[in-house]
VEXZA-707244 format. One record per residue: residue in three letters; residue number from 1; x, z, y of N, C-alpha, C, O in turn. Coordinates in steps of 0.05 Angstrom, whole numbers. Atoms other than C-alpha are relative to their C-alpha. Example, Ala and Ser with C-alpha at 12.3 -4.5 7.8 and 13.67 -1.06 7.14 Angstrom:
<nodes>
+--------+-----+--------+--------+--------+--------+--------+--------+--------+--------+--------+--------+--------+--------+
! residu ! num !    n.x !    n.z !    n.y !   ca.x !   ca.z !   ca.y !    c.x !    c.z !    c.y !    o.x !    o.z !    o.y !
+--------+-----+--------+--------+--------+--------+--------+--------+--------+--------+--------+--------+--------+--------+
!    ala !   1 !     18 !      0 !    -24 !    246 !    156 !    -90 !     18 !      0 !     24 !     39 !     13 !     24 !
!    ser !   2 !    -16 !     -1 !    -24 !    273 !    143 !    -21 !    -15 !     14 !     22 !     -5 !     18 !     44 !
+--------+-----+--------+--------+--------+--------+--------+--------+--------+--------+--------+--------+--------+--------+
</nodes>
This chain:
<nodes>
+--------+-----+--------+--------+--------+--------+--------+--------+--------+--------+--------+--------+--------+--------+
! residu ! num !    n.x !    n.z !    n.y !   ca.x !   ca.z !   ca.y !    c.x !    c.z !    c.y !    o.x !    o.z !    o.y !
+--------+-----+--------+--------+--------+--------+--------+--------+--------+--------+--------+--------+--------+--------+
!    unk !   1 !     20 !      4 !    -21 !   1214 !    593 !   -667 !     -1 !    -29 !      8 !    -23 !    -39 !     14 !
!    unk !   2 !      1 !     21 !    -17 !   1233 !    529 !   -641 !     -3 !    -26 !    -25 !     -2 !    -49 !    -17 !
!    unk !   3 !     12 !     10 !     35 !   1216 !    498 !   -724 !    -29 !      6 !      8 !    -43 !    -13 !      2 !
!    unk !   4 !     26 !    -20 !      4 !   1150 !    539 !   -713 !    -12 !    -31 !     24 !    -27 !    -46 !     13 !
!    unk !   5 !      6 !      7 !    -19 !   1138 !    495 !   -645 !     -7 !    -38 !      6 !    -24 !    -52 !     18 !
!    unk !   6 !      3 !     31 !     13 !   1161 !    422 !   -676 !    -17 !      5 !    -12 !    -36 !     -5 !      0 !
!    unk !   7 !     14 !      2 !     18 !   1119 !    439 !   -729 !    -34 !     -5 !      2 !    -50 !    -18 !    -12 !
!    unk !   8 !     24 !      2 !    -21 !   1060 !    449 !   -682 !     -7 !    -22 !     12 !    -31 !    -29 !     15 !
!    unk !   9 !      0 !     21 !     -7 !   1075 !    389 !   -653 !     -4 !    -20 !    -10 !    -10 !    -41 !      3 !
!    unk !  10 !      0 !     24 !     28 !   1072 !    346 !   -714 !    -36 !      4 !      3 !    -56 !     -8 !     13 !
!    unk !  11 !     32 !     -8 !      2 !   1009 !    382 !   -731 !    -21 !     -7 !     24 !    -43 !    -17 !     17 !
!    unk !  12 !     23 !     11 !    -26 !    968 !    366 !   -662 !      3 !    -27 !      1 !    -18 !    -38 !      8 !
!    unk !  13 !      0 !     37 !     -6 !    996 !    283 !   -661 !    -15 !     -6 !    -39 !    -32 !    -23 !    -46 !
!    unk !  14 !     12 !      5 !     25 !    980 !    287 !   -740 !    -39 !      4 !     -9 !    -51 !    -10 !    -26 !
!    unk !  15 !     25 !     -1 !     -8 !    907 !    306 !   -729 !     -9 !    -18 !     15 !    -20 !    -38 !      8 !
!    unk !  16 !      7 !     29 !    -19 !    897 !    267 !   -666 !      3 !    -24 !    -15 !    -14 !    -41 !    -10 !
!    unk !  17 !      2 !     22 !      4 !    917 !    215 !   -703 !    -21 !    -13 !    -28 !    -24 !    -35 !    -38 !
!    unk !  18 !     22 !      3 !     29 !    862 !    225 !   -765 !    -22 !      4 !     18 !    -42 !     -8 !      8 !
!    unk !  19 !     21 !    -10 !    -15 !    813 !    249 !   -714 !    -11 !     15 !      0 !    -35 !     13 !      3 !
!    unk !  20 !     11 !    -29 !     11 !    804 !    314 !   -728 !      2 !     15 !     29 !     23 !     21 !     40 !
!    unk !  21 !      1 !     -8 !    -27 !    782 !    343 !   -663 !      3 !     30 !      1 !      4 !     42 !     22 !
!    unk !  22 !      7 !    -32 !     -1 !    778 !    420 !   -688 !     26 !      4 !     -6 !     30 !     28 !     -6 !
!    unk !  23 !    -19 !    -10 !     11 !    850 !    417 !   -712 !     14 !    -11 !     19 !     37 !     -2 !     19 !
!    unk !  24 !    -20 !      1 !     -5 !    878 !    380 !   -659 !     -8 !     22 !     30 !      6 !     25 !     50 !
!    unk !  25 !      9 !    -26 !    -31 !    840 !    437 !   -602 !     20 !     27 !    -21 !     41 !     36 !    -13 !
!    unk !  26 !    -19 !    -27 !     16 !    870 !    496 !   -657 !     30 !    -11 !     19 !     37 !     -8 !     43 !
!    unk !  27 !    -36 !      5 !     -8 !    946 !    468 !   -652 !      3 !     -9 !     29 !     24 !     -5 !     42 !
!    unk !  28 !    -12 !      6 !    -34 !    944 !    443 !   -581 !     -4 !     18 !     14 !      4 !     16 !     37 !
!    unk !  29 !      8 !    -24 !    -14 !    919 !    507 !   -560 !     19 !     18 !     -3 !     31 !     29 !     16 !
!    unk !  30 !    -30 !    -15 !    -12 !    977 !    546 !   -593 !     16 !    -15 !     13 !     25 !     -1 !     31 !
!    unk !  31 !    -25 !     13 !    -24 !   1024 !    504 !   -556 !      3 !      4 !     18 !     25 !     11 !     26 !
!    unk !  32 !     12 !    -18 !    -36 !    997 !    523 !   -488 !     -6 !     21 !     -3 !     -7 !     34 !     18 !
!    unk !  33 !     -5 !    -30 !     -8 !    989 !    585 !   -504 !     31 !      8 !      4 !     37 !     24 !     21 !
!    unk !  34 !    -31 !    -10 !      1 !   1065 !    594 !   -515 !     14 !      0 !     31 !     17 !    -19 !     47 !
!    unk !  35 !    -19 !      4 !    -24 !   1105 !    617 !   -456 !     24 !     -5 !     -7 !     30 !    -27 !      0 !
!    unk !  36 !    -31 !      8 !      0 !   1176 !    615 !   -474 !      0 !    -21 !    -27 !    -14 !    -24 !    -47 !
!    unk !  37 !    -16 !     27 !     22 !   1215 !    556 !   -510 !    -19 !    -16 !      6 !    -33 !     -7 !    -13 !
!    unk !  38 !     13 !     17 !      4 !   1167 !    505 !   -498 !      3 !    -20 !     29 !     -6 !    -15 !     52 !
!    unk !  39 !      1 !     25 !    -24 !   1182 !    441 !   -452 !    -26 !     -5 !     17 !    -49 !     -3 !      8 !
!    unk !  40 !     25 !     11 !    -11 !   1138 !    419 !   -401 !     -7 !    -31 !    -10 !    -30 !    -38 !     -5 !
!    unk !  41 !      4 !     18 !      8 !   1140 !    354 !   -429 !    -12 !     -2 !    -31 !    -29 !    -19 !    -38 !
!    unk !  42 !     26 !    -12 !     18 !   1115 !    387 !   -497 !    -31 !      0 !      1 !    -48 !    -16 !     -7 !
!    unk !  43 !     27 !      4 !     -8 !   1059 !    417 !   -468 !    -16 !    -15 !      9 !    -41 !    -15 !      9 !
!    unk !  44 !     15 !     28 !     -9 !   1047 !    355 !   -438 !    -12 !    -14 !    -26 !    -36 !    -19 !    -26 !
!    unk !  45 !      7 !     16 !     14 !   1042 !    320 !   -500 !    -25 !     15 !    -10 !    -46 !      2 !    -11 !
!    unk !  46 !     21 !    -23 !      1 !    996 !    379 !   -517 !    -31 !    -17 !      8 !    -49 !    -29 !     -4 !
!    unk !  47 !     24 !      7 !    -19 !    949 !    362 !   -462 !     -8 !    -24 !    -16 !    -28 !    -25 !    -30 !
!    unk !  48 !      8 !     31 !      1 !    950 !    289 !   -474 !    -20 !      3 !    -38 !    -35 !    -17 !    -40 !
!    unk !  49 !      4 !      9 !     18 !    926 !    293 !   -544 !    -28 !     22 !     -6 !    -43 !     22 !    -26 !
!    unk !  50 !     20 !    -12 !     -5 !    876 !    345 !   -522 !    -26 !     -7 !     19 !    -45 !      7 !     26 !
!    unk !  51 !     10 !     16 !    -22 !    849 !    295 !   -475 !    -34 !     -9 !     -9 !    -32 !    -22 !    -30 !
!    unk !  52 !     24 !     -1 !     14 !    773 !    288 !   -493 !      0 !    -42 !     -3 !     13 !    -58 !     10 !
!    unk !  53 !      0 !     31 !      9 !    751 !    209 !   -532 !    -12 !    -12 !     26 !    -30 !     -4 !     40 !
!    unk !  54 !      2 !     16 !    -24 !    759 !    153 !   -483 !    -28 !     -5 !      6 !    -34 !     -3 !     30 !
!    unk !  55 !     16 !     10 !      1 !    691 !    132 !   -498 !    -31 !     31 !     12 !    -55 !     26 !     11 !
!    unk !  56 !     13 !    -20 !    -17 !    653 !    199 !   -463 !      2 !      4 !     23 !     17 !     18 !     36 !
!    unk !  57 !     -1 !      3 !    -22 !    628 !    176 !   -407 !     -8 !     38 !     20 !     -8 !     41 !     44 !
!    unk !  58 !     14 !    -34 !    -12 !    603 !    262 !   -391 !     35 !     12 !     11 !     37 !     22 !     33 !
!    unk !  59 !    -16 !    -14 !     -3 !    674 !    287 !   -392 !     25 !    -17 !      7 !     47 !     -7 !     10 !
!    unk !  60 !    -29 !     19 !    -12 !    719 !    215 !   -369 !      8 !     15 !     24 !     32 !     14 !     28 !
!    unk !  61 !    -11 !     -1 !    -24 !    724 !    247 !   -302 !     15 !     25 !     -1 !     36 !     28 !     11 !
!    unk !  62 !    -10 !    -24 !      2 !    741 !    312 !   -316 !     32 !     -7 !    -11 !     52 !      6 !     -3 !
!    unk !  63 !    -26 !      5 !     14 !    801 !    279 !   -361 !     23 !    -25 !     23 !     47 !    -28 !     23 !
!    unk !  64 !    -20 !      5 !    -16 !    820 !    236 !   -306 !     24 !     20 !     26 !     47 !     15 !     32 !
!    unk !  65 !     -6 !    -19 !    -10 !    831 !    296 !   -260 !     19 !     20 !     -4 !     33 !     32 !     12 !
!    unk !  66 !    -19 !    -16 !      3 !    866 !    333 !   -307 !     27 !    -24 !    -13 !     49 !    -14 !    -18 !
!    unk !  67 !    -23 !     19 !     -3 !    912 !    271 !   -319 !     19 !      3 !     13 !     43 !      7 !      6 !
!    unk !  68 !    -12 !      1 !    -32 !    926 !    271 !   -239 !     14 !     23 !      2 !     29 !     28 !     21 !
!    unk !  69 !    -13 !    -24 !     -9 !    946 !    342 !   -254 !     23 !      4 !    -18 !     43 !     16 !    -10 !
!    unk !  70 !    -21 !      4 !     28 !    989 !    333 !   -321 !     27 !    -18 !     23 !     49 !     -9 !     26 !
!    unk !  71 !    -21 !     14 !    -20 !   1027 !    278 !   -266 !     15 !     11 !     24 !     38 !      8 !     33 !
!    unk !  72 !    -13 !    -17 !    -24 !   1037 !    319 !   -213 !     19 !     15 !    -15 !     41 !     15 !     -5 !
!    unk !  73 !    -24 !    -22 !     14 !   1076 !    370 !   -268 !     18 !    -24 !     -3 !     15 !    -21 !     21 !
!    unk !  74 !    -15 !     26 !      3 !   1119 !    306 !   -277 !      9 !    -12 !     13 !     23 !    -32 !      7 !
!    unk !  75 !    -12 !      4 !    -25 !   1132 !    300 !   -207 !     -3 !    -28 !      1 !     13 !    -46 !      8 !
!    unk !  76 !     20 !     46 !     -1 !   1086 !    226 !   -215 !    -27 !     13 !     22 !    -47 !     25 !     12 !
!    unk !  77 !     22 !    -15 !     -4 !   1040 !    250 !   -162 !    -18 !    -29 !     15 !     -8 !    -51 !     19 !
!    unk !  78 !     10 !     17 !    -15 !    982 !    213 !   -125 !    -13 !     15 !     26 !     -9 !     38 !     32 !
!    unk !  79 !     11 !    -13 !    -22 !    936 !    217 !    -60 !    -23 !     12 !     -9 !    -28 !      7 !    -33 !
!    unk !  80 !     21 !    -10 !      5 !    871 !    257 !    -60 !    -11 !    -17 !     11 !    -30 !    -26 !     -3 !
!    unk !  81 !     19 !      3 !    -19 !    844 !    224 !     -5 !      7 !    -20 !      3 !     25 !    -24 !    -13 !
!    unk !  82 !    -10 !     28 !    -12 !    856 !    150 !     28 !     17 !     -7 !    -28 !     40 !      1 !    -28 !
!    unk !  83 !    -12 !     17 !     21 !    876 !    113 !    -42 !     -9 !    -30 !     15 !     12 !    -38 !     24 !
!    unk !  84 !      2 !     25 !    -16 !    851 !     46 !     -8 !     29 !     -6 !     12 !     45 !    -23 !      4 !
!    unk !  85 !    -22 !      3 !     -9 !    904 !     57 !     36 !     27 !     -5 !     -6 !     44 !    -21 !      2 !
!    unk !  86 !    -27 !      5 !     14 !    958 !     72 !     -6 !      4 !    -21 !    -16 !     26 !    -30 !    -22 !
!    unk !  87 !     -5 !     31 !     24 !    937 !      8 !    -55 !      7 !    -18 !     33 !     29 !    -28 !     31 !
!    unk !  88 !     -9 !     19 !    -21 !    947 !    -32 !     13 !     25 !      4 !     11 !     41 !    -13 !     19 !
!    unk !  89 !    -39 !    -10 !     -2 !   1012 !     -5 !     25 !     18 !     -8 !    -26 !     38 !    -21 !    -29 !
!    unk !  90 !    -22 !      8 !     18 !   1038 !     -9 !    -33 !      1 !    -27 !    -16 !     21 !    -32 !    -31 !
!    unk !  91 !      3 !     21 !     11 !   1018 !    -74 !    -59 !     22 !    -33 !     15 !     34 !    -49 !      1 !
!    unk !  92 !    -23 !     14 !    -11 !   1061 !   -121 !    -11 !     27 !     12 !      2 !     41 !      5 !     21 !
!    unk !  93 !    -23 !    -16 !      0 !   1122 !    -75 !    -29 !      5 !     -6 !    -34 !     26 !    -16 !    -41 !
!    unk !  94 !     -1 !     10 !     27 !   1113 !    -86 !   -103 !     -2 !    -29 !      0 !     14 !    -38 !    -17 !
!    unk !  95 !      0 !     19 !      3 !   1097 !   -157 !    -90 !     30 !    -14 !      2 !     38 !    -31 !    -14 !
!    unk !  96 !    -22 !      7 !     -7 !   1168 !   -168 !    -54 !     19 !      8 !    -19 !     36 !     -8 !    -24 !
!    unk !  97 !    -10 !    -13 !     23 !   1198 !   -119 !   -110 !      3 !    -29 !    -17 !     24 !    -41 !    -18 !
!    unk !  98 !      3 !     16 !     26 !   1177 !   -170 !   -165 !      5 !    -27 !      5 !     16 !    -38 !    -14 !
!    unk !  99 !    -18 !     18 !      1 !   1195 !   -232 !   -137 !     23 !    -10 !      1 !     31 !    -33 !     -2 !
!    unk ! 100 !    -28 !     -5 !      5 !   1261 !   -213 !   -134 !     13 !     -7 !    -31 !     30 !    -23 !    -37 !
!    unk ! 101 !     -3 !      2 !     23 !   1262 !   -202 !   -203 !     -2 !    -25 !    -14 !    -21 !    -41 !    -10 !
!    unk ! 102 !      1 !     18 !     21 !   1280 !   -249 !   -255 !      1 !      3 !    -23 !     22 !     12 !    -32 !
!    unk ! 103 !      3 !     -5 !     27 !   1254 !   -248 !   -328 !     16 !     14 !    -10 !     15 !     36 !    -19 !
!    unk ! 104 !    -27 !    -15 !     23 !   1322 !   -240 !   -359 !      8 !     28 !     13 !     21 !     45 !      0 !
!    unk ! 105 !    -12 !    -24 !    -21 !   1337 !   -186 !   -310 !    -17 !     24 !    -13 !     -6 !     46 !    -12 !
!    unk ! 106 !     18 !    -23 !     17 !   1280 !   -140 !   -350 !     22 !      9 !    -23 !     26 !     33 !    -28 !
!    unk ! 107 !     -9 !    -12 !     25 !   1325 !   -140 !   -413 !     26 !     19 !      6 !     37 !     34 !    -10 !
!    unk ! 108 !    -26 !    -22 !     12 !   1385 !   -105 !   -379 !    -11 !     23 !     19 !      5 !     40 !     27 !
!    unk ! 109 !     15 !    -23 !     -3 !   1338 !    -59 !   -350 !     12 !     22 !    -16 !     20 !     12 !    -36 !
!    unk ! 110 !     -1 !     -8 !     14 !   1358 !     10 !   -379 !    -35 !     13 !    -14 !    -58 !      9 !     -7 !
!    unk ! 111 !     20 !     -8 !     22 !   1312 !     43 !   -432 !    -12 !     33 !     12 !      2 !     53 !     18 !
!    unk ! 112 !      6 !    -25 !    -21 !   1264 !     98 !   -398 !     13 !     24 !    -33 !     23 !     20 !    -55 !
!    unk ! 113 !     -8 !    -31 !     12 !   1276 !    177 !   -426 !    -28 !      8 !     -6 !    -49 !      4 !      6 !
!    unk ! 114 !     23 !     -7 !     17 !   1229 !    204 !   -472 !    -20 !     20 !     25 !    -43 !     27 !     17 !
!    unk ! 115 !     17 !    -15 !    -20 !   1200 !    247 !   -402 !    -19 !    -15 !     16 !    -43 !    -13 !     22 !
!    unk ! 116 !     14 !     17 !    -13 !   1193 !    193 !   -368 !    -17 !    -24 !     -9 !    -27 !    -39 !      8 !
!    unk ! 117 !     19 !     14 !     22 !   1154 !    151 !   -430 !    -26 !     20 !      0 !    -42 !     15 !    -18 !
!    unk ! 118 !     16 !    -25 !     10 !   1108 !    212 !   -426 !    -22 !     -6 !     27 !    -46 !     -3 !     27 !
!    unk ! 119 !     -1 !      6 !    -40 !   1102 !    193 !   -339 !    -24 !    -24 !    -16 !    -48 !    -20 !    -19 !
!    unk ! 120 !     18 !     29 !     12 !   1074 !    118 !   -375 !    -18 !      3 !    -14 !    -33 !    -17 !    -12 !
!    unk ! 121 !     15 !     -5 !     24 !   1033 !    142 !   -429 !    -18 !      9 !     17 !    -37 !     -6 !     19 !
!    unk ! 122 !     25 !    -10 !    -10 !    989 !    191 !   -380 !     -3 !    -33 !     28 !    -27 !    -40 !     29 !
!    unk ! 123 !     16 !     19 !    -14 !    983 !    128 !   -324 !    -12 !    -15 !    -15 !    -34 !    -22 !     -7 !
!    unk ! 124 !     17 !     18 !      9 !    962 !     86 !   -375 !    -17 !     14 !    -11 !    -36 !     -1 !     -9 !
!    unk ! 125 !     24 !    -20 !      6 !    913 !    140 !   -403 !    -13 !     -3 !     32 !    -37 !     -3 !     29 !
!    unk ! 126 !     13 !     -7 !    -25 !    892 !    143 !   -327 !    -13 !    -26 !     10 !    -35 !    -30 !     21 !
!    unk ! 127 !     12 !     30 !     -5 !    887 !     70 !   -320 !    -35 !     -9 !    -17 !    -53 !    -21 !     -7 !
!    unk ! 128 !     21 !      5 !     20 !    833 !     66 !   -378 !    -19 !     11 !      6 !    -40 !     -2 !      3 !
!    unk ! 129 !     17 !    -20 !     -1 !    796 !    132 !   -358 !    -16 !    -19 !     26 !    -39 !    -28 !     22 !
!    unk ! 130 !      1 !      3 !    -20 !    796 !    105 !   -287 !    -12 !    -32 !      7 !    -14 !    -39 !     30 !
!    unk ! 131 !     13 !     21 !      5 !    764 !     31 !   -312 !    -24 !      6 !     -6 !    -42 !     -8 !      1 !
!    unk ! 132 !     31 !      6 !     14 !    706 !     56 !   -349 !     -7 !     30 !     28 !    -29 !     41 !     23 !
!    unk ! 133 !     13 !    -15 !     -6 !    696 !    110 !   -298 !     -1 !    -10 !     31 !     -9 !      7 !     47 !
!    unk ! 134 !     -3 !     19 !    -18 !    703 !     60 !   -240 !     15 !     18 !     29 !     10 !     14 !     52 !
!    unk ! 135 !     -8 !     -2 !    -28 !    745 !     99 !   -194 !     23 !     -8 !     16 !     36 !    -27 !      8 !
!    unk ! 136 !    -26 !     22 !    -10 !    802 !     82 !   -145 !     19 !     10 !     -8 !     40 !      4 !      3 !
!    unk ! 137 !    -29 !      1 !      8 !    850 !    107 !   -180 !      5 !    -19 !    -20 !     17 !    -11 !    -40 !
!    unk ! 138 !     -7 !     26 !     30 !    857 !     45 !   -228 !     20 !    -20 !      6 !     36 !    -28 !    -11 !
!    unk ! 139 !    -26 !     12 !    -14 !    899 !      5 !   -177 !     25 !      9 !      9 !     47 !     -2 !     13 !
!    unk ! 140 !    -23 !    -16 !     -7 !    937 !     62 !   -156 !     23 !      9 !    -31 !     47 !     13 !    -35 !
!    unk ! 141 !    -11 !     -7 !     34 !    952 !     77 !   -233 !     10 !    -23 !     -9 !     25 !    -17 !    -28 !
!    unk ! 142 !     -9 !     23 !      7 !    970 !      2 !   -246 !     31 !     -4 !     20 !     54 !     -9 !     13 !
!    unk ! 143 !    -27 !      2 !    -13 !   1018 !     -2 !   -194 !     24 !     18 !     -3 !     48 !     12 !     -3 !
!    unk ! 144 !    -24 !    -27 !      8 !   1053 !     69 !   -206 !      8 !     -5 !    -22 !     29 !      6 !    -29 !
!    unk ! 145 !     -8 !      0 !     24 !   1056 !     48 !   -267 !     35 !    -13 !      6 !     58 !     -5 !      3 !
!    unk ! 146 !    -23 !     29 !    -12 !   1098 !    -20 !   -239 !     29 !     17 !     13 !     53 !     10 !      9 !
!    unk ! 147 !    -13 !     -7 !    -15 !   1132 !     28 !   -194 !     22 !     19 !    -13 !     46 !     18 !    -11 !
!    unk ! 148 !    -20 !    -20 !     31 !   1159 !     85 !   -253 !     19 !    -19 !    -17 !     43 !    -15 !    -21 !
!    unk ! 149 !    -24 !     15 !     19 !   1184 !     27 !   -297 !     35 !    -11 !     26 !     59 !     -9 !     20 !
!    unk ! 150 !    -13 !     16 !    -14 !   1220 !    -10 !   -232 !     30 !     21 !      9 !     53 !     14 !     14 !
!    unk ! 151 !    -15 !    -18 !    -11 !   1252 !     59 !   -214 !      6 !     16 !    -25 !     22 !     34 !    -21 !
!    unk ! 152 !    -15 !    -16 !     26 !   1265 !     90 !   -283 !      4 !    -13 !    -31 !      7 !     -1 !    -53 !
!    unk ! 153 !     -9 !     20 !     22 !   1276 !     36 !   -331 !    -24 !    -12 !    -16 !    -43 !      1 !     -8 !
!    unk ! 154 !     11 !      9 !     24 !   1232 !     -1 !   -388 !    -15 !     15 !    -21 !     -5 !     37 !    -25 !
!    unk ! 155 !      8 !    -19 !     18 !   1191 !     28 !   -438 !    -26 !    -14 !    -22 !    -35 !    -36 !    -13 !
!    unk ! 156 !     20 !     19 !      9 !   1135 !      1 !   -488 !    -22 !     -6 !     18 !    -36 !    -27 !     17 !
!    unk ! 157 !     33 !      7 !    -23 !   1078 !     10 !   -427 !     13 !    -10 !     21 !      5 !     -1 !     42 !
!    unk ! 158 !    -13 !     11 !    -20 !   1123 !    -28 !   -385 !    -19 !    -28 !      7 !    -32 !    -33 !     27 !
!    unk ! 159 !     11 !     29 !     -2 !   1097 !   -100 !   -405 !    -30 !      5 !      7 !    -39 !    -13 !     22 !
!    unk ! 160 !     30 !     -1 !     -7 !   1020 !    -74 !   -398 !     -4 !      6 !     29 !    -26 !     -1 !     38 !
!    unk ! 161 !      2 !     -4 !    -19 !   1035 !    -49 !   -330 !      6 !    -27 !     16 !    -10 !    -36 !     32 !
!    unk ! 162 !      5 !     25 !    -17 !   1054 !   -109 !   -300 !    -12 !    -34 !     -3 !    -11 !    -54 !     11 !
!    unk ! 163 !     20 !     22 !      0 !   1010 !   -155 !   -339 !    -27 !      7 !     14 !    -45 !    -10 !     18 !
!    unk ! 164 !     26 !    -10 !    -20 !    957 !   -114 !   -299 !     10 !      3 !     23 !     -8 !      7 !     38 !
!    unk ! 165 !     -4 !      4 !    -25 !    993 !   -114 !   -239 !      0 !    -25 !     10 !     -6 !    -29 !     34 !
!    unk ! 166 !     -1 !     25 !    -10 !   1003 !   -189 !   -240 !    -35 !    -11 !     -5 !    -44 !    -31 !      7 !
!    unk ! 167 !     29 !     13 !     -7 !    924 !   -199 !   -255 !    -12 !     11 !     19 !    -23 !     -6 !     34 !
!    unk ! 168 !     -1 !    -15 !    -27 !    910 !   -149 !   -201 !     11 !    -19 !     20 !     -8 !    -31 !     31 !
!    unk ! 169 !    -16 !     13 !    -18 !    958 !   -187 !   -154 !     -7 !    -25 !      7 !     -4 !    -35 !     29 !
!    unk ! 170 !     -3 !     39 !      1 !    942 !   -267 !   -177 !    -20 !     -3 !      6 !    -26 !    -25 !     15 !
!    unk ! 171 !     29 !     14 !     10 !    874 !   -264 !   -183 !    -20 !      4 !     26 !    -14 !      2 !     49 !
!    unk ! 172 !     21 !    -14 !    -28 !    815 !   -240 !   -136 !     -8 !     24 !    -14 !    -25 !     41 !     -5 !
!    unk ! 173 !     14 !    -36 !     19 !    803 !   -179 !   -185 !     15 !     10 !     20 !     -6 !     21 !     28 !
!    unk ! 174 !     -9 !    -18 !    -19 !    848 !   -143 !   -124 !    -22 !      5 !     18 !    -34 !     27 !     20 !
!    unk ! 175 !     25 !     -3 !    -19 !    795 !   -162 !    -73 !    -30 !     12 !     -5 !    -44 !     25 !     10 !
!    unk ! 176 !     27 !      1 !     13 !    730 !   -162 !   -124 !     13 !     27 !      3 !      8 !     40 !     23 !
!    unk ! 177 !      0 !    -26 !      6 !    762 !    -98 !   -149 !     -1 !     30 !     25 !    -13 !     52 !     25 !
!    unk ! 178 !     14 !    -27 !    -26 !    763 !    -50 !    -84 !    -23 !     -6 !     20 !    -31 !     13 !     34 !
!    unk ! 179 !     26 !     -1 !     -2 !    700 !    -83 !    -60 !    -25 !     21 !    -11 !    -40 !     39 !     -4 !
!    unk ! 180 !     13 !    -12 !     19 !    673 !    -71 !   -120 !     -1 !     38 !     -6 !    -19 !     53 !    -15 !
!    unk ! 181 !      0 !    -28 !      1 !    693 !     -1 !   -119 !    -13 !     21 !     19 !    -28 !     39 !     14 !
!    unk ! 182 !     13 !     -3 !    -21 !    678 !     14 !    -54 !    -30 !      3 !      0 !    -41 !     23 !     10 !
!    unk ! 183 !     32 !      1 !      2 !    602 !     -6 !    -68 !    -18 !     22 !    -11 !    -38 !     30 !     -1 !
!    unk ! 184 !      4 !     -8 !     23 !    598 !     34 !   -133 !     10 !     27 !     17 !     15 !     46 !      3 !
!    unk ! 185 !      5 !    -36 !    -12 !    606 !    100 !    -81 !     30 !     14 !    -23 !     29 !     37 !    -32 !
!    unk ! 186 !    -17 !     -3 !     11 !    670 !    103 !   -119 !     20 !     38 !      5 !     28 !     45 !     27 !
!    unk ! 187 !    -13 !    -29 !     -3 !    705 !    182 !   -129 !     33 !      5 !      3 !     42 !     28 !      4 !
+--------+-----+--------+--------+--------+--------+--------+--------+--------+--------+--------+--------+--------+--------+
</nodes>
């Protein structure tokens, strides 16, 4: 069973990764269908690779949504309501965070856990969704990102999180950007 389940697993990242959209809805579908033996971090990967193409603007929101809900199983959760708020809160808390930090101090960082690489993978999926679909969760998803690595170690979406937190932070894209959002009647 638990051969039967890798095997499944191969098969849905092996598709997704040719682009075969009918084979990777088949195999990601048994996966979630399965109740026993199967990780939530499985089915996660499941989801994620069942995630509709970035480039559909009809169904980005629907995939950021079910992102926000893939995170919450992952105990990565966010706000519904008042994100403004929370990017203003948390942005002078990360700022003080990071200048603490010193370069070399990243490398003895430990190395995140394949659960919590899974945590990075859907913010930065959320980050992307949440750019072309202009809503506020794009700063909230940049910083959580900042905030997952800071509190559970390193990981390959480490460095992209806080080269978008430090252009977020340096630049006026912080200000332009929740203006900007704000205007755009943002969801």
């Amino acid at each position: 069973r638990e051969l039967s389940l890798q095997l499944y697993l191969l098969a849905v990242l092996a598709a997704y990764t040719r682009g075969n959209r009918g084979a990777v809805e088949y195999y990601g579908g048994q996966i979630l269908a399965q109740r026993e033996n199967v990780s939530v971090a499985d089915k996660i990967r499941a989801h994620i690779a069942l995630l509709p193409p970035i480039g559909d603007p009809e169904t980005a929101l629907d995939a950021s949504d079910t992102i926000i809900d893939l995170l919450a199983r992952m105990n990565c959760t966010f706000p519904r309501f008042a994100v403004l708020r929370t990017v203003a809160r948390i942005v002078p808390i990360l700022q003080s965070k990071v200048k603490k930090f010193r370069p070399e101090e990243f490398s003895l960082c430990r190395v995140m856990g394949d659960r919590e690489k899974i945590v990075m993978e859907l913010l930065d999926e959320l980050a992307t969704y949440s750019y072309l679909n202009h809503t506020m969760y794009l700063p909230l998803s940049i910083l959580k990102s900042c905030q997952w690595t800071m509190t559970h170690g390193v990981c390959e979406y480490s460095p992209v999180a806080f080269a978008n937190a430090g252009m977020m932070l340096c630049t006026e894209l912080r200000v332009s950007l929740c203006a900007d959002l704000r205007e755009k009647g943002c969801r």
